[in-house]
FISE-314930 format. One record per residue: x, y, z of N, C-alpha, C, O, CB in turn; residue in one letter. Coordinates in steps of 0.2 Angstrom, whole numbers, plus 2048, in hexadecimal, padded with zeros to 3 digits. Atoms other than C-alpha are relative to their C-alpha. Glycine has a CB too. Layout:
<recs>
XYZXYZXYZXYZXYZA ...
</recs>
This chain:
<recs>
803805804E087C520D8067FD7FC80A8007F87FB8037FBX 7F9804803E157B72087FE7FF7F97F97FC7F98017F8803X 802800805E137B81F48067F87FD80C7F77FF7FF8087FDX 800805801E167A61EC8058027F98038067F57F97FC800X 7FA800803E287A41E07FC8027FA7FE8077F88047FA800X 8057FE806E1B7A61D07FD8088007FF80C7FC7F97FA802X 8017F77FDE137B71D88068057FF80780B7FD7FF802807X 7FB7FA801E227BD1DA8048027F88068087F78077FE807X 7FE802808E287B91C77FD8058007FF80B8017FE7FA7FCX 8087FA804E187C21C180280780280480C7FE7F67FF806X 7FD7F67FDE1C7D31CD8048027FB8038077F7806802808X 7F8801803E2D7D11C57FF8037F88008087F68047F8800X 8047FE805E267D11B47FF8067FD80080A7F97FC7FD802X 8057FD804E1A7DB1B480480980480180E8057F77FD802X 7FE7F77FCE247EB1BC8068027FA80A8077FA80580180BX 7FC7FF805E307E81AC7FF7FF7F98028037F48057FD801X 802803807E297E119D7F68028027F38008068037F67FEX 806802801E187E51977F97F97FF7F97F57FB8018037FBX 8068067FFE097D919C8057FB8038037F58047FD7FD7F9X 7FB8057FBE197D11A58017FC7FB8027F67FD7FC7FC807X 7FD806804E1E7C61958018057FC7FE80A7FB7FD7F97FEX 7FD7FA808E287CD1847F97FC7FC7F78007F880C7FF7FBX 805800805E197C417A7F98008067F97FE80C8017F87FCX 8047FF7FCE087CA17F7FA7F68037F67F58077FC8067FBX 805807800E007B617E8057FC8068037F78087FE7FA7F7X 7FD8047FBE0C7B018A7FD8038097FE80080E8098017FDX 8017FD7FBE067BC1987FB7FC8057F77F88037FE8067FDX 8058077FADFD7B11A77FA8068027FB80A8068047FB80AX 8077FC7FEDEB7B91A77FB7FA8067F87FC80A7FB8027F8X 8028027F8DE57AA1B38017FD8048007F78047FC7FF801X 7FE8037FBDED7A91C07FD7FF8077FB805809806803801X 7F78037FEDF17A01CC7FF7F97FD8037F47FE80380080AX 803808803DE77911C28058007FA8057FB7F87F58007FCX 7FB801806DF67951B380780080480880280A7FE8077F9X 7F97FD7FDE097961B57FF8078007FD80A7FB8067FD7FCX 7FE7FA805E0D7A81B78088017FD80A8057FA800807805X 7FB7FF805E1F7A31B28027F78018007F4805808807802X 7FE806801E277911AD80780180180A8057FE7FE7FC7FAX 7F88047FEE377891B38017FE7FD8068017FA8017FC802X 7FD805805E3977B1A97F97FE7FD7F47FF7FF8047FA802X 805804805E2F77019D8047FA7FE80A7F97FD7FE8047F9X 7FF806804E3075F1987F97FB8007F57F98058077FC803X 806802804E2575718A7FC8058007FD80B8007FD7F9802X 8077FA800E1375E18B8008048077FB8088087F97FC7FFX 8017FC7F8E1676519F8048047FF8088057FB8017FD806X 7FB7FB7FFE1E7731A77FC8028087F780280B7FF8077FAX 8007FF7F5E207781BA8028087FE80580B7F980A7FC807X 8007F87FDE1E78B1C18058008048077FA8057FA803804X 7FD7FD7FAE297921CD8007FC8078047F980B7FD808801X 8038047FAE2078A1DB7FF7F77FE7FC7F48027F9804802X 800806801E217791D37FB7FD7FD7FC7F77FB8037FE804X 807802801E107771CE8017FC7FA8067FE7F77FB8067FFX 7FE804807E0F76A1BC7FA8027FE7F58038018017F87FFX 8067FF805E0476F1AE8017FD7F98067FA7F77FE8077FFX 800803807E0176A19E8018077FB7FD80B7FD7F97FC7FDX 7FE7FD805E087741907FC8027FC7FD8017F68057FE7FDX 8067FF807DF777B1858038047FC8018047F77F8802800X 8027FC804DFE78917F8087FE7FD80A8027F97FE808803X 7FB804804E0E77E1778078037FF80A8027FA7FD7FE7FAX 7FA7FA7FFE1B78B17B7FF8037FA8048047F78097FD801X 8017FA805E1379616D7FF7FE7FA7FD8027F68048057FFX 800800806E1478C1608027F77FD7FF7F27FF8048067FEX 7FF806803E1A77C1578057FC80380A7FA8018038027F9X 7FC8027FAE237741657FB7F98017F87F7806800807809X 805807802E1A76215F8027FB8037FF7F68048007FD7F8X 7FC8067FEE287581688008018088017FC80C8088017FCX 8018017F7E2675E17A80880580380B8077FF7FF7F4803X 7FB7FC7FCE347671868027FA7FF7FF7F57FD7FF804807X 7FB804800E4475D1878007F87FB8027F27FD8017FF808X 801806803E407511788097FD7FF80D8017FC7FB8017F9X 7F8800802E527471788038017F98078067F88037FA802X 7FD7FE808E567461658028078008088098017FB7FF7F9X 8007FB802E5275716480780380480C8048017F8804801X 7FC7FE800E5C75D1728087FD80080E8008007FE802804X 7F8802804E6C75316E8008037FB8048077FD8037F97FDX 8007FD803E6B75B15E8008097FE80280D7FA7FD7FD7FEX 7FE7FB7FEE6B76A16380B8028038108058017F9800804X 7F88007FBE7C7671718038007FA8088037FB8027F9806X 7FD802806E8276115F8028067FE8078077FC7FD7FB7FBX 7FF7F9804E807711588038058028068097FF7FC8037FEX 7FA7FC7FAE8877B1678048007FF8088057FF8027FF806X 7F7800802E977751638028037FC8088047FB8027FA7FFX 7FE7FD809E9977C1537FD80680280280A8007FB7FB7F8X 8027F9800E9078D1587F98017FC7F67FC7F98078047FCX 8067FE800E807941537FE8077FB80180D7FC7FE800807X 8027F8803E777A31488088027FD80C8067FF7FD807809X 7FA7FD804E857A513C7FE8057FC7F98047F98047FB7FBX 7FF7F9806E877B51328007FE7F67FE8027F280A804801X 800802805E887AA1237FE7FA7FE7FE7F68038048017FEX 8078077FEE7D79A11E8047F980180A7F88007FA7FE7F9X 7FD8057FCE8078A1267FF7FA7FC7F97FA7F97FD800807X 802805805E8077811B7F97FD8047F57F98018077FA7FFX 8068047FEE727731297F88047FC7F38027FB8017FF80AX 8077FC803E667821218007FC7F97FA7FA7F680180A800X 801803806E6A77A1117FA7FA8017F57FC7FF8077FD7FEX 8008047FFE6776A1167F88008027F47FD7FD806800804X 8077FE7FCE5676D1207FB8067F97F48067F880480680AX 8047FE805E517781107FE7FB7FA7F97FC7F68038067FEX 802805805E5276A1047FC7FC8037F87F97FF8047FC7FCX 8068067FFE4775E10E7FB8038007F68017FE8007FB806X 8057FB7FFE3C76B1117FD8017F67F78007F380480A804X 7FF800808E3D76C0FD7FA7FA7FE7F47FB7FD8087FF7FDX 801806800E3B7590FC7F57FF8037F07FD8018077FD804X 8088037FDE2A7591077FB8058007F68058027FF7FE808X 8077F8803E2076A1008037FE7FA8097FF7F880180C803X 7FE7FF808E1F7650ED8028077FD8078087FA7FA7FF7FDX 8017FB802E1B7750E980680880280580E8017F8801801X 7FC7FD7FBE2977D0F48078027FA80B7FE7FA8027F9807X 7FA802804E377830E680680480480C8038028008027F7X 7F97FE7FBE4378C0F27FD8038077F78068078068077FDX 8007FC7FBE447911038008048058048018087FF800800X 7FD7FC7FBE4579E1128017FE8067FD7FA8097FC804800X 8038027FAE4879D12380080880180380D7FF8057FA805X 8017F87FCE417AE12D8037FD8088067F880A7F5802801X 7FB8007F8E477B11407F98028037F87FF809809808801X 8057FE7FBE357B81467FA7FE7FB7FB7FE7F5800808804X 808801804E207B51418018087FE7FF8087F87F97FE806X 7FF7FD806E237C513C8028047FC7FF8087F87FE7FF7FFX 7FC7FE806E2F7C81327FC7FB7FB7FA7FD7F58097FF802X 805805805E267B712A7FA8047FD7F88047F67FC7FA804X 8087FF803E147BE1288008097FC7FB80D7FB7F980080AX 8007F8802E1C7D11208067FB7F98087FE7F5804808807X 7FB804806E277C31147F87FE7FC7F87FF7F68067F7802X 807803803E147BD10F7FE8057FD7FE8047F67FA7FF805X 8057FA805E0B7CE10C8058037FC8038087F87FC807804X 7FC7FF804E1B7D01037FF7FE7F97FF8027F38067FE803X 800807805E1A7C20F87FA8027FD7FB8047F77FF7F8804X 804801802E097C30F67FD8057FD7F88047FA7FF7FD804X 8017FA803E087D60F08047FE7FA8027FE7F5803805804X 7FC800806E167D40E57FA7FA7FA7F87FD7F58097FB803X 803805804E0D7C30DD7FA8037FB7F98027F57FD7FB804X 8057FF803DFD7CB0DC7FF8077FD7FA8097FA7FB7FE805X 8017FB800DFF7DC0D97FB8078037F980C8007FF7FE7FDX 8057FF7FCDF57E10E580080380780580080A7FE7FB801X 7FA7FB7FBDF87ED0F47FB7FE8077FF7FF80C80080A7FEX 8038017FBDEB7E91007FF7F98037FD7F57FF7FA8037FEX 8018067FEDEA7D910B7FB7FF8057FB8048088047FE801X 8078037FDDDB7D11168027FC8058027F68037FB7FC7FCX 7FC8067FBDE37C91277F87FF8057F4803805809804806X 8038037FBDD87C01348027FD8068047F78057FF7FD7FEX 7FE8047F9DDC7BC14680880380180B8077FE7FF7F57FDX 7F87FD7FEDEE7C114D8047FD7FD8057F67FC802800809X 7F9803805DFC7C11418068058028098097FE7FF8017F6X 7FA7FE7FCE097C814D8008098017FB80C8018077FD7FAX 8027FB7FCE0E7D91538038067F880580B7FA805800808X 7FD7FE805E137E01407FA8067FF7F48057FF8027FC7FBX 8057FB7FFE0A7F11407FB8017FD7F68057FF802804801X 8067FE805DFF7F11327FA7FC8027F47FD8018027FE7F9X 808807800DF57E11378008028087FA80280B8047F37FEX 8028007F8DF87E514B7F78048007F48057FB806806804X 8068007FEDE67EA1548008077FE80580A8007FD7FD807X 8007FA800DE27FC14E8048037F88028087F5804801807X 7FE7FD807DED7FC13E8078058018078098057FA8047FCX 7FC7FB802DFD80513980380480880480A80A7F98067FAX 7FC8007F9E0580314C7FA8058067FC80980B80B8057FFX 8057FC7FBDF680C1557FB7F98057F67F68037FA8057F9X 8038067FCDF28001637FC8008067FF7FE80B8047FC801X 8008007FADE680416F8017FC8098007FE80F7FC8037FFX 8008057FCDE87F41798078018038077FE8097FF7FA7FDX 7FA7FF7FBDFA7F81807FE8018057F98048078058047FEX 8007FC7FBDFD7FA18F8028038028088038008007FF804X 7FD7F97FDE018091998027FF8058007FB80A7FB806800X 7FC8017FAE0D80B1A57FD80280680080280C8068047FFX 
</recs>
């Protein structure tokens, strides 16, 4: 049985990484109507393995409002290669990108940048303990893989999967 460039992805996948993707929502539950892996992208599409085009709903995860290969964006980026990336010590563009951020949230008087959701959403119940005095918090709906809020509580997950 000739399995199609996409399948064979998936095997691949899924004999090394759990649910076959490092995040569980990225994982292709229906295939062969979904990508099981993407190539490329541009704007709101994206091709499989086998070249198939689809439309981007799940928006590569997140805030990706501009589409695959928007140009500004990527020239600006090539711009920043040059100069290097992820410095050890802060950069004038974090500055830079934190006062406008400043400028367009009134209520904004300084700001962070985080590296994951969450490390973000454990800066929250951080914050938000400290503020209130208050030790207990109330989440709703999936707020990442931080073990307290994960399904089960306190890293007890019976949804994993087993090898």
């Amino acid at each position: 049985m000739d399995l199609s460039g996409s399948e064979q992805w998936v095997r691949r996948l899924r004999a090394v990484m759990p649910w076959g993707s490092s995040t569980c929502s990225k994982a292709p539950r229906l295939l062969p109507e979904e990508p099981g892996v993407i190539v490329r992208g541009k704007g709101c599409r994206v091709w499989d393995a086998d070249g198939r085009e689809f439309i981007d709903y799940r928006n590569s995860l997140g805030p990706v409002t501009l589409g695959y290969q928007f140009p500004a964006t990527d020239e600006a980026i090539r711009r920043q290669l040059e100069s290097g990336i992820i410095f050890g010590h802060p950069h004038p563009l974090e500055c830079e990108v934190a006062e406008s951020l400043r400028e367009c949230i009134p209520c904004a008087e300084r700001v962070r940048f985080l590296k994951t959701g969450g490390e973000a959403v454990a800066a929250c119940i951080r914050l938000a303990r400290y503020h209130t005095g208050r030790d207990h918090v109330v989440q709703v709906g999936y707020n990442g893989w931080l073990n307290s809020l994960a399904g089960g509580g306190q890293g007890h997950d019976r949804h994993l999967p087993r090898a």
